[in-house]
Every structure is written in C-alpha cells, then in structure tokens.
DRENSE-593936 format. One record per residue: residue number from 0; residue in one letter; z, x, y of N, C-alpha, C, O in turn. Coordinates in Angstrom, 3 decimals, always signed. Each point is the difference from the previous one (the first is absolute). Layout:
<pts>
NUM  a  Z  X  Y  Z  X  Y  Z  X  Y  Z  X  Y .
...
</pts>
This chain:
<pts>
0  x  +173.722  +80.259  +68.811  +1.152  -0.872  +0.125  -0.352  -1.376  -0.575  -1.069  -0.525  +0.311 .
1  x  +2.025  -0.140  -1.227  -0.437  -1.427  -0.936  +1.113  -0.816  +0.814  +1.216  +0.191  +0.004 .
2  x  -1.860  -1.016  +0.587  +1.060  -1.157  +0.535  +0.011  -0.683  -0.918  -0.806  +0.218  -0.903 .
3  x  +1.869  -1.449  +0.802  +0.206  -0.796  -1.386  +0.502  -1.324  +1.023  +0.800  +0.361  +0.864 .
4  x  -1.085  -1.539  -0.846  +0.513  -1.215  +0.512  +0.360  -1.071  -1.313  -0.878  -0.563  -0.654 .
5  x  +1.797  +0.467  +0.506  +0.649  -1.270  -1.299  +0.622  -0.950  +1.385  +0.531  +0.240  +1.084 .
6  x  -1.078  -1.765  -2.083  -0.199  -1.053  +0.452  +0.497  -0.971  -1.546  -0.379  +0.457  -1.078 .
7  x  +1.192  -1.724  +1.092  -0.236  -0.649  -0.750  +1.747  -0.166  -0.219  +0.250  -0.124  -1.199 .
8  x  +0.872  +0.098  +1.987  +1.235  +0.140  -0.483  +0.567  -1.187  +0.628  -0.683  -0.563  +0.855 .
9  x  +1.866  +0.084  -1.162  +0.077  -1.332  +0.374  +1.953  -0.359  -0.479  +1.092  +0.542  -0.170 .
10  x  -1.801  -1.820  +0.159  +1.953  -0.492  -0.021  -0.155  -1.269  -1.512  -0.506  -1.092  +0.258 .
11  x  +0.901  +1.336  -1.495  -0.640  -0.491  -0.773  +1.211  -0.235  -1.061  +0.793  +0.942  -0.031 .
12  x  -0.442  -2.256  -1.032  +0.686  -0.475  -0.922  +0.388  +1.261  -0.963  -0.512  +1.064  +0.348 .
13  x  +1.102  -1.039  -1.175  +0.395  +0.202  -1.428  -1.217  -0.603  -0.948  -0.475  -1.135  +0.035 .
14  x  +0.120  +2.235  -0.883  -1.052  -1.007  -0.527  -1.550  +0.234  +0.503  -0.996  -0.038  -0.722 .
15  x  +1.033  +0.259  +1.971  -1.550  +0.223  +0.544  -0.967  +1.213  +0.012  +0.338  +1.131  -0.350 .
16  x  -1.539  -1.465  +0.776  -0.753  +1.276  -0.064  -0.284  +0.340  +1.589  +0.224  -0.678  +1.002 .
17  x  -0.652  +1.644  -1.117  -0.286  +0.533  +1.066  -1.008  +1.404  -0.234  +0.184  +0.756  -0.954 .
18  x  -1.368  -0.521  +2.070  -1.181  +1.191  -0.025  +0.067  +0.506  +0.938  -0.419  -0.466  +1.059 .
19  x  +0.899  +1.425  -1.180  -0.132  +1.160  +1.644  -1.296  +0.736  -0.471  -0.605  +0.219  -1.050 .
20  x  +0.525  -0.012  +2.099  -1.582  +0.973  +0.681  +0.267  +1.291  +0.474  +1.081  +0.269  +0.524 .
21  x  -2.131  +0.688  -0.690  +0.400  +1.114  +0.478  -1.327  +0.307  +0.492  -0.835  -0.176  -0.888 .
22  x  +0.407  +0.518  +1.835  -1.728  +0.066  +0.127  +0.308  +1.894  +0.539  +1.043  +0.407  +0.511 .
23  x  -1.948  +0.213  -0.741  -0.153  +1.510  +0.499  -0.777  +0.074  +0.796  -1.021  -0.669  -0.159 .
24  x  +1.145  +1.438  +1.265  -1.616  +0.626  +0.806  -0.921  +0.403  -1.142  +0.109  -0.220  -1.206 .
25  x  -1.058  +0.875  +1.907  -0.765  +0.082  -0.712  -0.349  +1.609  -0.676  +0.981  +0.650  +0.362 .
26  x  -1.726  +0.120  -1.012  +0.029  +1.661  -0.214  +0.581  -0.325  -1.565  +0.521  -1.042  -0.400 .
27  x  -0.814  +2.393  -0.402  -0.113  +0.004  -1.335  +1.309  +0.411  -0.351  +0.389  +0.241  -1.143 .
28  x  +0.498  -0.151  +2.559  +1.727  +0.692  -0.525  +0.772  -1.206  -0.008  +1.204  +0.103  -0.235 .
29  x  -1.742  -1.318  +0.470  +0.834  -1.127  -0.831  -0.336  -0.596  -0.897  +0.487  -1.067  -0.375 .
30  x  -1.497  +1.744  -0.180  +0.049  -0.524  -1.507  +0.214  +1.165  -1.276  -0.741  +0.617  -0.765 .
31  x  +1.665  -0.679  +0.929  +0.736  +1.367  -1.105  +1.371  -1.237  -1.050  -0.208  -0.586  -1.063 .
32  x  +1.271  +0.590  +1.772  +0.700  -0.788  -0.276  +1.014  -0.650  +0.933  +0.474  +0.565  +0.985 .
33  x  -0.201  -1.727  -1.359  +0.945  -0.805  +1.445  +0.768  -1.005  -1.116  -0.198  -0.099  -1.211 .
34  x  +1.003  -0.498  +1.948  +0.970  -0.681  -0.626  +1.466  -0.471  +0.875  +0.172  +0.539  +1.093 .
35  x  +0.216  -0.914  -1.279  +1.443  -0.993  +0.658  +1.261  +0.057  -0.277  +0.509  -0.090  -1.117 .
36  x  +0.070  +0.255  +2.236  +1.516  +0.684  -0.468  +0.740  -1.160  +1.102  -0.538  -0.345  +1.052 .
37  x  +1.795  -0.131  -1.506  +0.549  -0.664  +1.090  +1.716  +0.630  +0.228  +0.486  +0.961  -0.596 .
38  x  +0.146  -1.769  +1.560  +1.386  +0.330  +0.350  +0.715  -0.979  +0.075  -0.368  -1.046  +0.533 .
39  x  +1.579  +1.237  -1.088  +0.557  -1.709  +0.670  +1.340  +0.794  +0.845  +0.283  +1.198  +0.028 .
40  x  +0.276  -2.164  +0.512  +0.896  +0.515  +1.186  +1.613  +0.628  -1.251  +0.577  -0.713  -0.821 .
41  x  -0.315  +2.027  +1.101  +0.613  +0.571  -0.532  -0.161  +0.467  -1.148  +0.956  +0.191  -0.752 .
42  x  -1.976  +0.024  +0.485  -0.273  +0.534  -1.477  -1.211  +1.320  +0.538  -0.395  +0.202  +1.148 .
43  x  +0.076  +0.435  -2.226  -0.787  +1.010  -0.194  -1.184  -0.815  -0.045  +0.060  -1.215  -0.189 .
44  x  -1.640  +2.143  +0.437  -0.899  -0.333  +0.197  -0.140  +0.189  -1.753  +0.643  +0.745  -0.739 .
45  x  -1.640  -1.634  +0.440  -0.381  -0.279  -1.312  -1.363  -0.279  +0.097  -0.453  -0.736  +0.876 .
46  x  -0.529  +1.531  -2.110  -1.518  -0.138  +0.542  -0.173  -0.938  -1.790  +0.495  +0.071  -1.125 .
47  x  -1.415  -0.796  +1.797  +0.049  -1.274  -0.912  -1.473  +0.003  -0.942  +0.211  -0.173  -1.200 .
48  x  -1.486  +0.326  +1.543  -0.971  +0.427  -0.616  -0.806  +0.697  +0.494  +0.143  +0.066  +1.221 .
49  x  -0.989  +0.532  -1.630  -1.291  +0.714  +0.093  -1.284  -0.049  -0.867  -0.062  -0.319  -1.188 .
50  x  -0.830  +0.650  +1.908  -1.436  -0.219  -0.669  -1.181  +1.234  +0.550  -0.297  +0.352  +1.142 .
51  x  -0.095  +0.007  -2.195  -0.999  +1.695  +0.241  -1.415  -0.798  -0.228  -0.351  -0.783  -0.883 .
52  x  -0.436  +1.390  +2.242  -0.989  -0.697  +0.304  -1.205  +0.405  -0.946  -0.765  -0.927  -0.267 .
53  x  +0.449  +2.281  -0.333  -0.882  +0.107  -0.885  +0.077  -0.904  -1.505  -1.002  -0.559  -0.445 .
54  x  +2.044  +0.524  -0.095  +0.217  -0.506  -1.127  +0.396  -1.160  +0.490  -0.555  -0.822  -0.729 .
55  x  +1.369  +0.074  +1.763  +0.792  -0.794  -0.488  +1.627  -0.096  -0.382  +0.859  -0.850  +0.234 .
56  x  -0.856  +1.792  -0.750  +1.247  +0.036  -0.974  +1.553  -0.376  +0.994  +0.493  +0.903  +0.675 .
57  x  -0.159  -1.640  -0.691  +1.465  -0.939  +0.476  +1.124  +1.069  -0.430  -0.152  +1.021  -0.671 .
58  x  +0.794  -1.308  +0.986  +1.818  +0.296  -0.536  +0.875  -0.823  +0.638  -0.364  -0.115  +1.170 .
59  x  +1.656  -0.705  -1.467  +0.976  -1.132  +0.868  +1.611  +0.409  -0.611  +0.444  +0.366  -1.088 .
60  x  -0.055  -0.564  +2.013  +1.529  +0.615  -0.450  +0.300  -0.731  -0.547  -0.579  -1.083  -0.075 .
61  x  +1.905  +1.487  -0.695  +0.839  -1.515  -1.135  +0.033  -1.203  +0.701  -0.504  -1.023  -0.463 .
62  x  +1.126  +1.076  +1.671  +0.573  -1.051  +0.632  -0.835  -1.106  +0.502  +0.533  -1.048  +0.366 .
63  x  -2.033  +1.243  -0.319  -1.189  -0.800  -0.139  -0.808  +0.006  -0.950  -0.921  -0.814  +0.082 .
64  x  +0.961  +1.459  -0.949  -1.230  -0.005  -1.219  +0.063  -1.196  -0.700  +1.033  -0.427  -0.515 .
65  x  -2.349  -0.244  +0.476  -0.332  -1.452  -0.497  +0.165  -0.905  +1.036  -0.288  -1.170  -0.257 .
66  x  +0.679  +1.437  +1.353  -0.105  -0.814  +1.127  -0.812  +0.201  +1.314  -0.326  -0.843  +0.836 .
67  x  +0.082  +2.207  -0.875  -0.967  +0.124  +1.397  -0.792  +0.674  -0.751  +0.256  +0.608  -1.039 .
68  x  -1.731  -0.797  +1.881  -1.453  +0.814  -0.416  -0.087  -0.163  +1.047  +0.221  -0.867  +0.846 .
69  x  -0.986  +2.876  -1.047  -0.664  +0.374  +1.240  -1.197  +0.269  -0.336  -0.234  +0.488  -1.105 .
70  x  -0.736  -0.758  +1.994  -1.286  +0.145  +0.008  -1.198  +0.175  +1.450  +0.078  -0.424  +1.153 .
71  x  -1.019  +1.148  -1.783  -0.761  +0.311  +1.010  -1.413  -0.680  +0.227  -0.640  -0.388  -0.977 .
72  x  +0.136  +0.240  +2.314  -1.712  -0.207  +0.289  -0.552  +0.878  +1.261  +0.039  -0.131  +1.223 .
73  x  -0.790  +1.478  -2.503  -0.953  +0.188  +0.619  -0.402  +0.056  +1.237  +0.294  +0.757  +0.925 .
74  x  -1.355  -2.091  -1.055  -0.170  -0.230  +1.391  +0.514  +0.141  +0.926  -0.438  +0.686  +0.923 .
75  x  +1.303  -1.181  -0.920  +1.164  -0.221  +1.462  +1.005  +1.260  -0.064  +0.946  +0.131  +0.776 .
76  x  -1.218  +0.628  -1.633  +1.117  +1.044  +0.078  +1.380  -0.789  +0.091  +0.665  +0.235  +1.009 .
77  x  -0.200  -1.047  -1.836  +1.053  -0.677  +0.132  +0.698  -0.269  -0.976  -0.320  -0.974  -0.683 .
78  x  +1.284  +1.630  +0.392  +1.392  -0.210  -0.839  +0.499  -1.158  -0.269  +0.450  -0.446  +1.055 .
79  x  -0.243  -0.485  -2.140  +1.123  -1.137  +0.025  +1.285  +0.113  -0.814  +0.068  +0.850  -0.887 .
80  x  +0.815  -1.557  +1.110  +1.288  -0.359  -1.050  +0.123  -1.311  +0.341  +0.220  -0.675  +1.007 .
81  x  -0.521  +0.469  -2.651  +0.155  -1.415  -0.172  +1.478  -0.099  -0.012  +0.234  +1.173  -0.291 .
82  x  +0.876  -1.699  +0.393  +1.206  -0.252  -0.201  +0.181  -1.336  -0.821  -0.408  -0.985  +0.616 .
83  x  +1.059  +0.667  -2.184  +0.139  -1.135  -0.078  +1.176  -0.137  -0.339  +0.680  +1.023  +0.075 .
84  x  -0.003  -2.281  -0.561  +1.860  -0.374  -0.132  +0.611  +0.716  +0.900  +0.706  +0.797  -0.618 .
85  x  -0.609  -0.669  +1.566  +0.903  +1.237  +1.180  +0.961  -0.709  -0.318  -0.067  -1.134  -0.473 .
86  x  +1.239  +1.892  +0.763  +1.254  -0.251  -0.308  +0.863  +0.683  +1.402  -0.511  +0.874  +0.699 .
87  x  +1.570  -1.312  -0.507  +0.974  +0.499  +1.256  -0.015  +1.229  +0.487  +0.095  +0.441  +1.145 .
88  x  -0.278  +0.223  -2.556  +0.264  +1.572  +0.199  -1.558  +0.218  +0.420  +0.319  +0.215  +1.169 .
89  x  -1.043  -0.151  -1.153  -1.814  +0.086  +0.138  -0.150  +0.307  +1.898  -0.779  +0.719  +0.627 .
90  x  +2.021  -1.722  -0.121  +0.025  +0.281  +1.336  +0.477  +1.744  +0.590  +0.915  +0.780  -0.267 .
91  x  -1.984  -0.771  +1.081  -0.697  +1.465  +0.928  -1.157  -0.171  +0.900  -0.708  -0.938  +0.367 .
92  x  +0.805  +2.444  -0.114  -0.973  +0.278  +1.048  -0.957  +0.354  -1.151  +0.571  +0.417  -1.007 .
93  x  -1.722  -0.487  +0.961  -1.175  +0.804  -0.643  -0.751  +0.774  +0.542  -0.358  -0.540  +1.047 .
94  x  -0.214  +1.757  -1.177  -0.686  +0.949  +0.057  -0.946  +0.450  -0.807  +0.073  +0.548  -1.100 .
95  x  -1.001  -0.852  +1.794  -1.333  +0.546  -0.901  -0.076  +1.903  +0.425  +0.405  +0.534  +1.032 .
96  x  -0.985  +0.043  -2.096  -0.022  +1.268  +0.319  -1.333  +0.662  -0.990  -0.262  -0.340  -1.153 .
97  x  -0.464  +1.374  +1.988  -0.606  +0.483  -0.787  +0.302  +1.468  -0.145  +0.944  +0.478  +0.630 .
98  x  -1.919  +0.501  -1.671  +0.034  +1.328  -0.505  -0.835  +0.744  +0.329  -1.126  -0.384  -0.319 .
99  x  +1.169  +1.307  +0.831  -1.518  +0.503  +0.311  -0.652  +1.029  -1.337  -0.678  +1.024  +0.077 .
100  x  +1.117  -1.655  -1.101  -0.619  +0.620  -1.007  +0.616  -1.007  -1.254  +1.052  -0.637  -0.044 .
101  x  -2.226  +0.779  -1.007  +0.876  -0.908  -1.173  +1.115  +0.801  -0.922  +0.119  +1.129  -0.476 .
102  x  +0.381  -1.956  +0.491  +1.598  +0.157  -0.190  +0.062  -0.073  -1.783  -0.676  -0.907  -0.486 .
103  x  +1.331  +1.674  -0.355  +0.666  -0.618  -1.305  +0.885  -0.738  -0.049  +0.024  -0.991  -0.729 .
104  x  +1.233  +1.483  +1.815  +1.189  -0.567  +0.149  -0.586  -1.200  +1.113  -0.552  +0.188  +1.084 .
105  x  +0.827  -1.254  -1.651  -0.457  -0.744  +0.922  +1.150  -0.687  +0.882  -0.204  -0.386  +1.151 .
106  x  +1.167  +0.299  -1.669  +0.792  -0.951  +0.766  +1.284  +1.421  +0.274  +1.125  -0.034  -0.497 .
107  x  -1.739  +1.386  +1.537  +0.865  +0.747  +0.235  -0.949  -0.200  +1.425  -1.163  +0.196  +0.353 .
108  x  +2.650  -0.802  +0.313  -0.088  -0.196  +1.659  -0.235  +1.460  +0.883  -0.651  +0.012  +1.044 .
109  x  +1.226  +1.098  -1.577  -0.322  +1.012  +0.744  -1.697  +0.525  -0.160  -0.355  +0.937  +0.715 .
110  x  -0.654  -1.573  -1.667  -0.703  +0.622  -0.011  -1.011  -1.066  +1.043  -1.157  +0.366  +0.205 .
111  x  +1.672  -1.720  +0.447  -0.636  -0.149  +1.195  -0.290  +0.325  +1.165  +0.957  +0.155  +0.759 .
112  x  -2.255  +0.045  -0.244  -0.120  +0.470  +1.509  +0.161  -1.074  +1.036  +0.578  +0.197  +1.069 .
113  x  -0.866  -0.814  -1.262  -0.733  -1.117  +1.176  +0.659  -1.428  -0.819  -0.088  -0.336  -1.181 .
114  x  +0.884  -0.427  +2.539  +1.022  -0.876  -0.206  +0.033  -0.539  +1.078  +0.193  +0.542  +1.088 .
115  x  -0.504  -2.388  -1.459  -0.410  -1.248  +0.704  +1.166  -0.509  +0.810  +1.046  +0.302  -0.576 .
116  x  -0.885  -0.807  +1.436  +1.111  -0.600  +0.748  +1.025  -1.054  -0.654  +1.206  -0.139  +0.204 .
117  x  -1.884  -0.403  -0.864  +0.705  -0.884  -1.149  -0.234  -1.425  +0.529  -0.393  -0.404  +1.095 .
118  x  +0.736  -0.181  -2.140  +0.103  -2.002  -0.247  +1.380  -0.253  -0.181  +0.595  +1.002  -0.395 .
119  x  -0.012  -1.822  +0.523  +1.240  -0.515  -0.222  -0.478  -1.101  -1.069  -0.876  -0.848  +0.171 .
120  x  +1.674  +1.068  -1.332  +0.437  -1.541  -0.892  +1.396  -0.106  -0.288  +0.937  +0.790  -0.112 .
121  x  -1.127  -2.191  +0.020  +1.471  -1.083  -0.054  -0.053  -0.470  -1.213  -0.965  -0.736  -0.202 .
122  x  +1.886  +0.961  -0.943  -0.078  -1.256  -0.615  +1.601  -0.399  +0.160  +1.049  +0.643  +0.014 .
123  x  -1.492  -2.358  +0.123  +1.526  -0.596  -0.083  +0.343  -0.603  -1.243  -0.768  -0.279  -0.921 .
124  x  +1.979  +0.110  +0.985  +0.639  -0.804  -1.706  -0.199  -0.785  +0.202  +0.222  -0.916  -0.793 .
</pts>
C-alpha cells in the first residue's frame, strides 16, 4: 500500500507561482510513475502531469503545458509541481497519484492506483 501526502496549496493572485508536494511512503511501488490530476467544482476530473521514475520522462496536458513542471527527488521520494502564471481557471483540488507500474500513457487517470487526499488551490483575478 503507497500512501501519498501533497502539501503546498494555497490561496494565490493571477500571475503567481505556486509548488505542491507530493511525498510517498516508502517501498519500490511508488516509484514507477505518479503525477497530478486536479478538480474544480463542477467540472470533470482532469489529470494535469506526470513523470516516470526510471527515465524521467514528463507528459502535461494542453491546458498547462509551458506552465507547470513536474519533477522529482529521489531522496525524499517526493513529487513536485511547480505551477507558474496560474490563472482563474488553474483553481482546484489537486491530487497527487501514483501507478504501480510505469505507465506509457501517462496522463491516463485510470491507470492510477493509489490517490492522495488532495491540496486545495485558489487563484484569484
């Protein structure tokens, strides 16, 4: 079982950045692939990036690409998304999630097992 705790969500401008955290227990089944999906109130869940822990290799949906990087350390077994320019729409819940295996499809939400309680972000106009 991979617990996942994300930390780092907040109440934040138009314009700003923001880094959520995703830290994993510990065991070799959270490091396959993980990545971040959020919700905003009335809409469909939308998974926003991912990152495969052997290679590296990222994928980010349209609606953030060139604006958020995700990235990992090792050490800490810990996931980030950088968030930068957030914009109105950017506001959600976030969810970090991992795979218990590496994934091709990376940003296909059904192929997550294990899914974090979430962060809340705000951005205001």
């Amino acid at each position: 079982q991979v617990r996942l705790v994300e930390s780092g969500g907040g109440l934040v401008q138009t314009g700003a950045s923001l880094t959520l955290s995703c830290e994993a227990s510990e065991g070799t089944e959270s490091r396959y692939t993980r990545g971040w999906s959020r919700q905003a109130p009335g809409k469909e869940r939308e998974f926003v990036a991912a990152i495969r822990w052997n290679d590296s290799r990222t994928d980010y949906a349209d609606s953030v690409k060139g604006r958020f990087t995700i990235s990992k350390d090792d050490a800490k077994n810990t996931v980030y998304l950088q968030m930068n320019s957030l914009k109105p729409e950017d506001t959600a819940d976030y969810y970090c999630a991992a795979a218990d295996r590496e994934l091709t499809r990376l940003l296909r939400s059904k192929s997550y097992r294990y899914w974090g309680q979430g962060t809340q972000v705000t951005v205001s106009s």
